[in-house]
VEXNUKOL-5655 format. One record per residue (C-alpha): x, y, z; residue in one letter. Coordinates in steps of 0.2 Angstrom, whole numbers, padded with zeros to 4 digits, always signed. Each point is the difference from the previous one (the first is absolute). Layout:
XYZA/...
% end
This chain:
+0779+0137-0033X/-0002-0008-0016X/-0014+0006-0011X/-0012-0012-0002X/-0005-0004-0021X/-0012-0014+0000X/-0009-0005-0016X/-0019+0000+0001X/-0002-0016-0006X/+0013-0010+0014X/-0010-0012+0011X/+0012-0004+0012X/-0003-0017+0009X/-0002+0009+0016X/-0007-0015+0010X/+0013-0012-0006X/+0014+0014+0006X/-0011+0001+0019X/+0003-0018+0001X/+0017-0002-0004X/+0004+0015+0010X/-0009-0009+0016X/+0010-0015-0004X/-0015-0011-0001X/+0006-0020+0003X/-0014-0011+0001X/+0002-0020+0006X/-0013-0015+0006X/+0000-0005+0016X/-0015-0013+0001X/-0008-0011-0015X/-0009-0016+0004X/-0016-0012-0005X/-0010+0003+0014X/-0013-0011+0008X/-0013+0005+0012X/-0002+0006+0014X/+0018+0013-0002X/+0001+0017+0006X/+0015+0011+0005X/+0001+0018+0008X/+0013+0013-0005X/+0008+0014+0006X/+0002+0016-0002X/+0017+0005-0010X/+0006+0017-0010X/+0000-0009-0018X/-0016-0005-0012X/-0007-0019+0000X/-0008-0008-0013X/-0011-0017-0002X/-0004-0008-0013X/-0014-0012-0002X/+0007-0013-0013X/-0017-0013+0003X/-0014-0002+0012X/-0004+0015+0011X/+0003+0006+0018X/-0003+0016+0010X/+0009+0016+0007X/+0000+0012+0010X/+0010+0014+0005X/+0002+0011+0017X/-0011+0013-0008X/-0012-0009-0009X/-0018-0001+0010X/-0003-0017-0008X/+0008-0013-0010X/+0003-0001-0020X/-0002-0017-0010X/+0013-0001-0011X/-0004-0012-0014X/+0012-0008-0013X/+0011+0013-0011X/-0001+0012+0013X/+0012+0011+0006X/+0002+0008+0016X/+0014+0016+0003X/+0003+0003+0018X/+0006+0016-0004X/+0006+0007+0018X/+0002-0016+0005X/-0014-0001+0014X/-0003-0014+0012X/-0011-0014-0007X/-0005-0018-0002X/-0006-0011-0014X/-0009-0015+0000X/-0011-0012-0009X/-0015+0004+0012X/-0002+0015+0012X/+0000-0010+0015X/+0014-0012-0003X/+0014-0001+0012X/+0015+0009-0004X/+0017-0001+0004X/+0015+0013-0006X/+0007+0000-0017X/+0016+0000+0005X/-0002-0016+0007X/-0010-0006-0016X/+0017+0008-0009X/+0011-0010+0009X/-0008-0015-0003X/-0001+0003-0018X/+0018+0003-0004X/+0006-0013+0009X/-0010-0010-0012X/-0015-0006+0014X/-0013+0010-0006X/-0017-0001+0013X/-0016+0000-0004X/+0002-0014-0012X/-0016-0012-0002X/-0008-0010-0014X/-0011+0014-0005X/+0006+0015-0006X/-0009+0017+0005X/+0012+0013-0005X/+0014+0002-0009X/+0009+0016+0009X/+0018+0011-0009X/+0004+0010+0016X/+0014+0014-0004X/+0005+0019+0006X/+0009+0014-0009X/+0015+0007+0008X/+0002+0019-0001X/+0012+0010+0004X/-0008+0011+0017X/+0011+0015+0001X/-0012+0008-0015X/-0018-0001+0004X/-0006+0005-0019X/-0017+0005-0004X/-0001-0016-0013X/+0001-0012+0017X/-0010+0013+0013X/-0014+0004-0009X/-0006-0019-0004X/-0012-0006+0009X/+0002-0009+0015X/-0005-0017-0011X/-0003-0003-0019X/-0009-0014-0007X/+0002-0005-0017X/-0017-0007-0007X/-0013+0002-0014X/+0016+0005-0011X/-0001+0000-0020X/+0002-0016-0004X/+0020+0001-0007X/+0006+0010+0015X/-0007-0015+0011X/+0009-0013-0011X/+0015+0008+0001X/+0000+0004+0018X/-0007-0019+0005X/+0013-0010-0013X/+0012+0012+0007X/-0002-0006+0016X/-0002-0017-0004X/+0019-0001-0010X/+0006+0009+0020X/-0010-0017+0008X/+0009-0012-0014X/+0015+0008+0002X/+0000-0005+0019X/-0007-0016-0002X/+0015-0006-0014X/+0016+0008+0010X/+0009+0002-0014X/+0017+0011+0001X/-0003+0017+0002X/-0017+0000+0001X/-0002+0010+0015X/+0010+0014-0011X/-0014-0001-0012X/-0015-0002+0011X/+0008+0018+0010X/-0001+0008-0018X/-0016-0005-0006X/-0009+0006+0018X/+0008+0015-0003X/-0009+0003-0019X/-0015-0008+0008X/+0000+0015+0012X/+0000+0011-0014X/-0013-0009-0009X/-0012+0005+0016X/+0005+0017-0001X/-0003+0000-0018X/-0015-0012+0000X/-0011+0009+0012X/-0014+0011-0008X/-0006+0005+0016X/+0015+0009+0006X/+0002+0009-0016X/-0018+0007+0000X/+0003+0004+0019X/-0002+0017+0006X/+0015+0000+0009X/+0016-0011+0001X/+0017+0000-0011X/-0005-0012-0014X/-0017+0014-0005X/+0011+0013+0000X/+0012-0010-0015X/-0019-0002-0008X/-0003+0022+0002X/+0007+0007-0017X/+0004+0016+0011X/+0009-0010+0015X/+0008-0012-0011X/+0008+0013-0010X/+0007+0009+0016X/+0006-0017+0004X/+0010-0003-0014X/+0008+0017+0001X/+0006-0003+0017X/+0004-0019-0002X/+0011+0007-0017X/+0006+0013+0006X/+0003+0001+0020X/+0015+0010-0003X/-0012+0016-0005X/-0006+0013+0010X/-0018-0003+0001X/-0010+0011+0006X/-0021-0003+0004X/-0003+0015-0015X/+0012-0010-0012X/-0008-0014+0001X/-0018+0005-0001X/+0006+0008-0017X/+0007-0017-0005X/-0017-0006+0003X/-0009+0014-0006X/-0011+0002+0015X/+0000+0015+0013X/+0010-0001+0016X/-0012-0002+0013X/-0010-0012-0011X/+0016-0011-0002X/+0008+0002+0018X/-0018-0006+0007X/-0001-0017-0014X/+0018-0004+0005X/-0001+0000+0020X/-0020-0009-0001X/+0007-0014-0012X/+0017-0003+0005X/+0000+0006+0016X/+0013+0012+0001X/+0005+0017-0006X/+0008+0001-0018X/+0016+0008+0008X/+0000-0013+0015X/+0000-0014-0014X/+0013+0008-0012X/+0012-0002+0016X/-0006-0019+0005X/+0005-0002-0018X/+0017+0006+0003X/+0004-0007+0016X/-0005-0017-0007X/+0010+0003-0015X/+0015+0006+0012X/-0003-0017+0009X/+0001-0012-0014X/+0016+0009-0007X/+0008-0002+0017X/-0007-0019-0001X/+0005-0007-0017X/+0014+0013-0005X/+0015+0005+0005X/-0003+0019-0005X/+0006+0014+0013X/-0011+0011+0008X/+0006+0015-0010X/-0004-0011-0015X/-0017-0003+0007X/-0004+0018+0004X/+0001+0006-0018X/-0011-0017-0006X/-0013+0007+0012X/+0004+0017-0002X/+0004+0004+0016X/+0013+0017+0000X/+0015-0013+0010X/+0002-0013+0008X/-0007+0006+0016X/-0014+0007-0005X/-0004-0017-0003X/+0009-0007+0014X/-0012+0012+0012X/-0014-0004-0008X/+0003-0018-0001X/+0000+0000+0020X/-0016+0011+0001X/-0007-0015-0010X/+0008-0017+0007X/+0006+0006+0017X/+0017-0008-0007X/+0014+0009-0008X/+0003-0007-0018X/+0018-0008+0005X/-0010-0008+0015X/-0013-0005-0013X/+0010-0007-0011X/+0011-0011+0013X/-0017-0009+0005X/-0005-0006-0016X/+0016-0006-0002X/+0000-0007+0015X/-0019-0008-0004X/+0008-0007-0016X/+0014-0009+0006X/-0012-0007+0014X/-0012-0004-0014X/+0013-0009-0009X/+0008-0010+0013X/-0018-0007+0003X/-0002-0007-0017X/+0016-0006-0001X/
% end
């Protein structure tokens, strides 16, 4: 094991490494001028929506929301989990599915056009890589509303939207490159934006905001190669054992250990993804005694051996590829 040095005063982007770690892609699949009555239904799927209300207003709901929200112009709406749900301009408009809206759209027959506009609607989902389920995505809410923000973080998050809407609308080459980017800072925005996560009791994003957690954070994000242990890192954030064990599982959700390993085996993921390091290689990065040490726990964790592992995202690349093409 390496030993772990880190200076006091390092204040490691740990959010930004989460996310890049996750492989976050974000894209639009729906923005339109939309004239009442509309309405559409969505199903359920494993990666985070979002809705943006550029004019107008409309309302949502989700499968486990008792009543619907009204969403008014600069809103924005994060479907974290990816719930079932409509949106509308009223509550008792007829509704088709979005996919079929979608398909009308990019084939450039956009419905529910009239001479009046109602709403003016950016539709889009962020696409995650599932194998990880890390605290930062599992301990949102099921649904995050952007609203009553200070009055910059609004601006920025409504003109940000409205360049992805421009951006559609002109069809200039390579926009849809640069439309998938700035959903992707747009995501981080949120995560960055929203006060009432960070103040939470619980969830990823308070613990970044807890001087104690944060500090255990950053030693295990800058160094995953060390032996942590629960007593070493209570000293790093001079706090008692039991005090900190107790403050790490309520806000993040699991034990400190338990992280320190998702940490790795994410890390051991992305160097199997986007290098073309050997497993032995790998091992000592992570600090694992050999190679398979880490190919054991690797299986434990993924239910895949890493070779395996590896052969599927190389697999899901060249299929990824060939479909752009």
């Amino acid at each position: 094991m390496q030993t772990a040095n880190i200076d006091s005063n390092t204040d490691a982007d740990i959010l930004s490494g989460v996310l890049r770690s996750i492989r976050l892609r974000g894209s639009v699949f729906f923005c339109s001028k939309l004239s009442s009555p509309w309405g559409m239904t969505l199903n359920k799927t494993e990666h985070p929506r979002f809705h943006i209300v550029l004019e107008g207003s409309c309302w949502l709901q989700t499968s486990d929301m008792s009543e619907p929200l009204m969403l008014q112009e600069g809103d924005t709406v994060l479907i974290t989990h990816g719930n079932a749900h409509w949106i509308a301009d009223n509550p008792n408009s007829n509704r088709i599915a979005s996919d079929e809206a979608a398909a009308a759209y990019q084939q450039g027959k956009p419905l529910f056009r009239g001479n009046t506009v109602s709403t003016r609607l950016l539709c889009g989902r962020f696409h995650l890589d599932t194998r990880v389920q890390h605290p930062l995505i599992t301990t949102l809410p099921a649904t995050i509303r952007m609203t009553n923000m200070e009055a910059t973080e609004r601006s920025w998050l409504h003109q940000t939207a409205l360049l992805i809407a421009e951006g559609l609308e002109q069809q200039q080459a390579g926009v849809d490159v640069l439309i998938d980017r700035i959903c992707e800072v747009l995501f981080v925005q949120i995560m960055r934006s929203n006060s009432t996560l960070q103040n939470s009791d619980t969830g990823f994003l308070s613990a970044l905001y807890d001087p104690s957690l944060n500090r255990a954070l950053q030693c295990i994000h800058a160094q995953p190669s060390h032996n942590w242990t629960v007593e070493s890192l209570a000293a790093r954030c001079h706090v008692s054992r039991s005090a900190f064990a107790h403050r790490f599982q309520q806000r993040i959700g699991i034990a400190p250990i338990a992280y320190l390993t998702l940490w790795r085996m994410q890390n051991a993921l992305c160097l199997l993804r986007d290098t073309p390091l050997s497993l032995t290689q790998i091992a000592e990065h992570l600090g694992y005694s050999s190679d398979m040490a880490l190919a054991k726990a690797f299986k434990r964790f993924y239910g895949e051996t890493p070779g395996a592992m590896r052969k599927t995202m190389r697999d899901e690349f060249l299929l990824s590829t060939a479909n752009t093409a």
